[in-house]
Structure formats: structure tokens, C-alpha cells
C-alpha positions in Angstrom: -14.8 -97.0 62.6 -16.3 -96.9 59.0 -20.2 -98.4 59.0 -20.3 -97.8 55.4 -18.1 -96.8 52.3 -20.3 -96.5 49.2 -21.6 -94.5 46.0 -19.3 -91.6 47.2 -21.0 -91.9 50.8 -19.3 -92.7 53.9 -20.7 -93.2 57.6 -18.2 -93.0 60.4 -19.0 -94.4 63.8 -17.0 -92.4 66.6 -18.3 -94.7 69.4 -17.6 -94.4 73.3 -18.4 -97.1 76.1 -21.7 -95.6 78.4 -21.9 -95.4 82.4 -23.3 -98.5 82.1 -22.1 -101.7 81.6 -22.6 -103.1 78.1 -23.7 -99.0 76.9 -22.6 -98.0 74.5 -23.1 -94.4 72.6 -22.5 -93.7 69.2 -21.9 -91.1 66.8 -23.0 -91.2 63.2 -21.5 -88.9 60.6 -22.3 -88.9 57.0 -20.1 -87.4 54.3 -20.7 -87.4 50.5 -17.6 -87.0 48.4 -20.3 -86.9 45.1 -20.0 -83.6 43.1 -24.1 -83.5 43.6 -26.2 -83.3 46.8 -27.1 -86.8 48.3 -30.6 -86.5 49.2 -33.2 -88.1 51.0 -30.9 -90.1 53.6 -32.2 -92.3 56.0 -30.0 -94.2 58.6 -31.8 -97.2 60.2 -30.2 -99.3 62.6 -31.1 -103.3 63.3 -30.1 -104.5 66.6 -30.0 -108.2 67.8 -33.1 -109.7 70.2 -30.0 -109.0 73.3 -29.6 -105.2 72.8 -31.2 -102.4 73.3 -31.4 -99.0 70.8 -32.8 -95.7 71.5 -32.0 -93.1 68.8 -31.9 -89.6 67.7 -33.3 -88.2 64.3 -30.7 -87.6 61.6 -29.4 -83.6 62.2 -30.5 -83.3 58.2 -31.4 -85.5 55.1 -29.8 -83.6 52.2 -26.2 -84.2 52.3 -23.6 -81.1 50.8 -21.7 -82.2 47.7 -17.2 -82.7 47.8 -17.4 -83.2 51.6 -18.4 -79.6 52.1 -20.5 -80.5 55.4 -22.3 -83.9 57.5 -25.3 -84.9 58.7 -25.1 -86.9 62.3 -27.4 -89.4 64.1 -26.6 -90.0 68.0 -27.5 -94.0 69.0 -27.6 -95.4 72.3 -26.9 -98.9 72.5 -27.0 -101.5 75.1 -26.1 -105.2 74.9 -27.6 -107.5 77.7 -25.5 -109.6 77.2 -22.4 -108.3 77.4 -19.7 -110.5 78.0 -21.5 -113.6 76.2 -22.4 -111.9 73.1 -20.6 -109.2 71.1 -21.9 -105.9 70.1 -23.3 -106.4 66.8 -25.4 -104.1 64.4 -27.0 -103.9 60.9 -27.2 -100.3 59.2 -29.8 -99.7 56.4 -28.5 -96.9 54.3 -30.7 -95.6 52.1 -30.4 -91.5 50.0 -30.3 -90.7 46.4 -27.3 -89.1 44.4 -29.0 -87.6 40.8 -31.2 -90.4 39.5 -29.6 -93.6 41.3 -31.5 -94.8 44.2 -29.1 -96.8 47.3 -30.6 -98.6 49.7 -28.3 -101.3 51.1 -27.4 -102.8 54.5 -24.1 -103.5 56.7 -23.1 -105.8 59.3 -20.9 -103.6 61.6 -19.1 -104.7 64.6 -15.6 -103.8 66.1 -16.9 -102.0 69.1 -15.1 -104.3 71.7 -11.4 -103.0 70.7 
């Protein structure tokens, strides 16, 4: 599942359902295809009032250059109301590549298939 596709940066959610019901346990991975570092990257994630979100701190927050390596992020999700509402999230991206500054939010869903 791709969170986000942008400025030579994409976040891949590998996602898994939790021994709970409505857990969910997710995977970040962050990949820069630039030809320079992406530095200073910070995932955030927004979760409706009806979920739950525990998280890990990235694994790094200097990304290599031509895909050469990833940081990761592990999320722990849980939707109370699971059944009524779907899984729904908003990602804050936010890392520099040379002088341009990103910071820019997703809506990312899909976790029910």
C-alpha cells in the first residue's frame, strides 16, 4: 500500500491485522529515489476520535540518495469501531531534499482489503 508518492519520496505501508479485533500493525518504509540525501524526515500520523495509535520513533531521519537504503516507523493501530467505521489515517510527511522544504499530508485508507 503506497501512503505517499512525492518529490522522489515514497512511504510504503506493509500492514497486518493485530490479535485483536479492529488491531491493526503497520510498517512504514521510506525510500528516496533523489540523487541527494532527504534529510530531516519526520512521519506523523493523525488518527480519527474512534482509533487508537501507539508508535515507534523513525529507525533514522536522513534518508540514502537512488534508493540505496530506508528508514522505517512501526504503528500500532486500533479502530473502536470496527465494523461501523473504516480504518482511516492522515500522514504528515515532512524532510528536506537540497534547499526545498515538503511538508504535506495524505488521507490513506485501504486497510480493509
Amino acid at each position: 500500500l503506497i501512503a505517499y508518492e512525492g518529490h522522489g519520496i515514497i512511504v510504503t505501508f506493509v500492514w497486518k491485522a493485530g490479535k485483536s479485533e479492529g488491531e491493526i500493525l503497520i510498517r512504514a518504509e521510506v525510500v528516496n529515489k533523489n540523487e541527494v540525501e532527504a534529510e530531516e524526515l519526520v512521519l506523523q500520523m493523525i488518527v480519527p476520535k474512534y482509533m487508537q495509535m501507539q508508535e515507534k520513533p523513525l529507525s533514522c531521519d536522513v534518508v540514502p540518495p537512488n534508493e540505496e537504503g530506508a528508514c522505517t516507523q512501526l504503528f500500532r493501530l486500533r479502530n473502536n469501531s470496527m465494523g461501523e467505521k473504516d480504518t482511516v489515517v492522515r500522514l504528515r510527511v515532512l524532510f528536506r531534499v537540497g534547499m526545498e522544504e515538503v511538508n504535506e499530508m495524505v488521507q490513506v485508507d485501504g486497510f480493509e482489503e
